[in-house]
N, C-alpha and C positions, 0 to 999 in steps of 0.2 A: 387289724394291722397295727402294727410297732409306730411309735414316732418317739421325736426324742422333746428332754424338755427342753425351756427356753432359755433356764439358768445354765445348764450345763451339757453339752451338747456329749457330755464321753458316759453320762447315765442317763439311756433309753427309756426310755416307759413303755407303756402297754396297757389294753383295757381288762381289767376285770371287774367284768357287767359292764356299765358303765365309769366305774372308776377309773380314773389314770391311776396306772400305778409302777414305781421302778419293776423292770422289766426281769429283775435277779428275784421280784418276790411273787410272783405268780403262779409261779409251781407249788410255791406252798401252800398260798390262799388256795389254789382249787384243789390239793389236796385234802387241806381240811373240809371242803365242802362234801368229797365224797366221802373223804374217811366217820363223817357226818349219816349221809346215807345210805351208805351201804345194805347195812341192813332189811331196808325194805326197797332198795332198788328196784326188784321187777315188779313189786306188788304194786309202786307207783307207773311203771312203767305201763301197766296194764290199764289203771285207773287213769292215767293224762293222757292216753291214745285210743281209751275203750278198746283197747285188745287189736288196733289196727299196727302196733307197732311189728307185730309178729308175720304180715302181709308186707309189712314192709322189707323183712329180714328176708323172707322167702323169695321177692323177689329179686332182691340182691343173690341169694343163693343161686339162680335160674340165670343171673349175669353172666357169673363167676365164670361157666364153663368149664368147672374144675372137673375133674374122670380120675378114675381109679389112679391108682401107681403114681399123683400127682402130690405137689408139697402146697402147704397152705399156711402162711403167719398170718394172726388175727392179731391186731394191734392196738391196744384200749379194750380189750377185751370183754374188760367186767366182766359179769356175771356167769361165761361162756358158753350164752346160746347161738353164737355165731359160730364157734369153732366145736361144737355139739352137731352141729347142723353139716358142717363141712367136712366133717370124721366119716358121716353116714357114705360122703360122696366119693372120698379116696379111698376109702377101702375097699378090700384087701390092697397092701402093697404102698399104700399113701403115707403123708405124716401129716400132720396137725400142730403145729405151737402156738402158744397164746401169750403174749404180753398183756404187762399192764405197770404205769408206774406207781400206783397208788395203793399201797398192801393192803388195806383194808377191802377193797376189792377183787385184788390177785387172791385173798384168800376163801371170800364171798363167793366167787365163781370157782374155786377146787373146790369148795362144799356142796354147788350145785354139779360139776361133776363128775363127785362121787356119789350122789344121788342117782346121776343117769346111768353109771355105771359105767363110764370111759374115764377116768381122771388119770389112771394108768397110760392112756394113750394118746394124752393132748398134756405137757410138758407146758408147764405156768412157771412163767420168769419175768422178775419184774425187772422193770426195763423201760428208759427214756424212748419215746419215739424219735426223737431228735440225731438220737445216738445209738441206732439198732445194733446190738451187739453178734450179730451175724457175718457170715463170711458174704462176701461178695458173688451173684447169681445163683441164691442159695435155696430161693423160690418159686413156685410157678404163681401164685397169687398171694397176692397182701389183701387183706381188708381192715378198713378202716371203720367203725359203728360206732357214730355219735359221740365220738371224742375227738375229730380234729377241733373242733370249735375251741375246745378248753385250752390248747397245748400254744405257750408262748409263742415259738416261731413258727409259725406253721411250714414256711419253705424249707425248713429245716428238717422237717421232718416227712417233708413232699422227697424231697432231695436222700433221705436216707433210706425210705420206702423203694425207690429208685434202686440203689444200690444192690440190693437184695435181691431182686428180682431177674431170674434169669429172661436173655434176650428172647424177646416171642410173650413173656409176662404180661402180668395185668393187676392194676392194681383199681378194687373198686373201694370208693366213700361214701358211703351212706350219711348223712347228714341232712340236719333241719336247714330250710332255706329259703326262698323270699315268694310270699304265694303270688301267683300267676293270674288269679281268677278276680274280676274288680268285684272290691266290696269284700272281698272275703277277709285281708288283711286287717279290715277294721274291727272282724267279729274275732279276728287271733289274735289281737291285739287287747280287746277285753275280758277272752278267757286266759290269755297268760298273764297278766297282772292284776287282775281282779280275782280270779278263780284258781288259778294253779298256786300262789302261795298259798292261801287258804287251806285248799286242799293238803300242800306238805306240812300246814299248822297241825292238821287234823289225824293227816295216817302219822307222816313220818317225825311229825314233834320239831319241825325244821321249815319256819317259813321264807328264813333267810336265803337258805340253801337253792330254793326252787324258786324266787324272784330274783337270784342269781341265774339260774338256768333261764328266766325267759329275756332276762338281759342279755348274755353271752349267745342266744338266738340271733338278736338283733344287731350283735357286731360283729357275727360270723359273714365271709364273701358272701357277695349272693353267688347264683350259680354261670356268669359270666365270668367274673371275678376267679371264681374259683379252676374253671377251665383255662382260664389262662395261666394260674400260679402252675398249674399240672404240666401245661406246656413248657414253661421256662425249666421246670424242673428236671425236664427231658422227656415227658411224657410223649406220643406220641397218641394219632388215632382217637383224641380226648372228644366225649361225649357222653351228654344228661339227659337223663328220665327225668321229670316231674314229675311224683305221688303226691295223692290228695291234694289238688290244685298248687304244687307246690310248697307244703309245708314242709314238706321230706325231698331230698334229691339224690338218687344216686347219679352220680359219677364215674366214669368208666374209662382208663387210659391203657396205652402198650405202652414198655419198652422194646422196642423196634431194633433201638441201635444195638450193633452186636459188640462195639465198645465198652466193658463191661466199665459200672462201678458209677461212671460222674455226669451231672446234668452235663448238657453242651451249653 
């Protein structure tokens, strides 16, 4: 969450990691962090979840309840195995688009795919979450994977996900979250700051980047917090899974109201 300083109350701050930092420069620090990463984004992704992130996606996918002939934005995209995965589902007759603000991974994920062989049919636009440059009830699902934690305002981007979304929609978050199981938070606690920079010293040459990432865990909502921000946003029918005791959570909300366009 946002606070402001104490010197001047009209420039905001914000964390990145645990840093305070004015609130106008965090889009760029965590740009460079991915623009940093990229490169070996799923290979760590694979290696800091031993392959459990991919169970995670899946069942997010099995949320979604997306069917044929339906529309999909994937927002934070990366590497696009979210919107790889949601292509399989609307088609025939579906669409697929992918954001991402960060070009080093808007272009990361059109290299993966054109590997899979869809790049032609899922349309990568980079693009603020904050400020979804879409027409109003333009979706039947948003998903969000592992990037609301990074993005400045986060309501801001609750509130524009909203927007998009036609009434009857649904928007799900997959995200890291606050584990549930006693005792377990201690042992995640010693493999993210002991073991996970390490690890991105090793594969990805970036140990900063990934004692970033397990900082930006720990100031994301947990998942109370985060049902509520979805509620004010206009979410409605808001409700969480807990994966692996809580380190992961998806999030699941409707827009209900057939007022199109603005939180209430």
């Amino acid at each position: 969450m946002k606070s402001t300083s104490p010197n001047n109350n009209e420039h905001p701050t914000t964390h990145f990691g645990f840093k305070e930092v004015p609130e106008s420069e965090k889009a760029g620090l965590v740009a460079g962090v991915f623009h940093s990463v990229a490169g070996k984004y799923d290979l760590m992704n694979d290696l800091m979840s031993m392959g459990v992130h991919r169970l995670w996606k899946r069942f997010a996918l099995e949320q979604s309840d997306v069917r044929q002939g339906q529309s999909v934005l994937d927002v934070a995209g990366g590497t696009g195995d979210i919107a790889a995965l949601m292509l399989e589902r609307v088609m025939p007759g579906g669409t697929v688009m992918m954001t991402d603000i960060n070009a080093s991974m808007l272009e990361t994920g059109r290299d993966r795919l054109i590997d899979r062989g869809v790049a032609e049919q899922i349309p990568c636009i980079q693009a603020d979450a904050e400020a979804l440059p879409f027409k109003e009830n333009s979706f039947d699902c948003v998903t969000i994977a592992f990037g609301l934690r990074n993005m400045t305002r986060k309501e801001k981007a609750l509130e524009s996900a909203f927007s998009v979304l036609k009434p009857g929609g649904r928007l799900l978050i997959l995200e890291f979250s606050k584990p549930t199981i006693p005792g377990l938070d201690k042992i995640y606690d010693l493999y993210s700051f002991k073991i996970l920079p390490v690890m991105g010293r090793m594969v990805a040459n970036d140990e900063e980047s990934y004692r970033y990432l397990a900082e930006s865990i720990r100031k994301h909502p947990d998942q109370e917090t985060l049902k509520a921000m979805m509620e004010r946003a206009g979410f409605e029918r808001v409700h969480y899974f807990n994966l692996s005791g809580g380190i992961v959570a998806l999030h699941k909300g409707y827009k209900l109201d057939t007022k199109a366009g603005r939180p209430r």
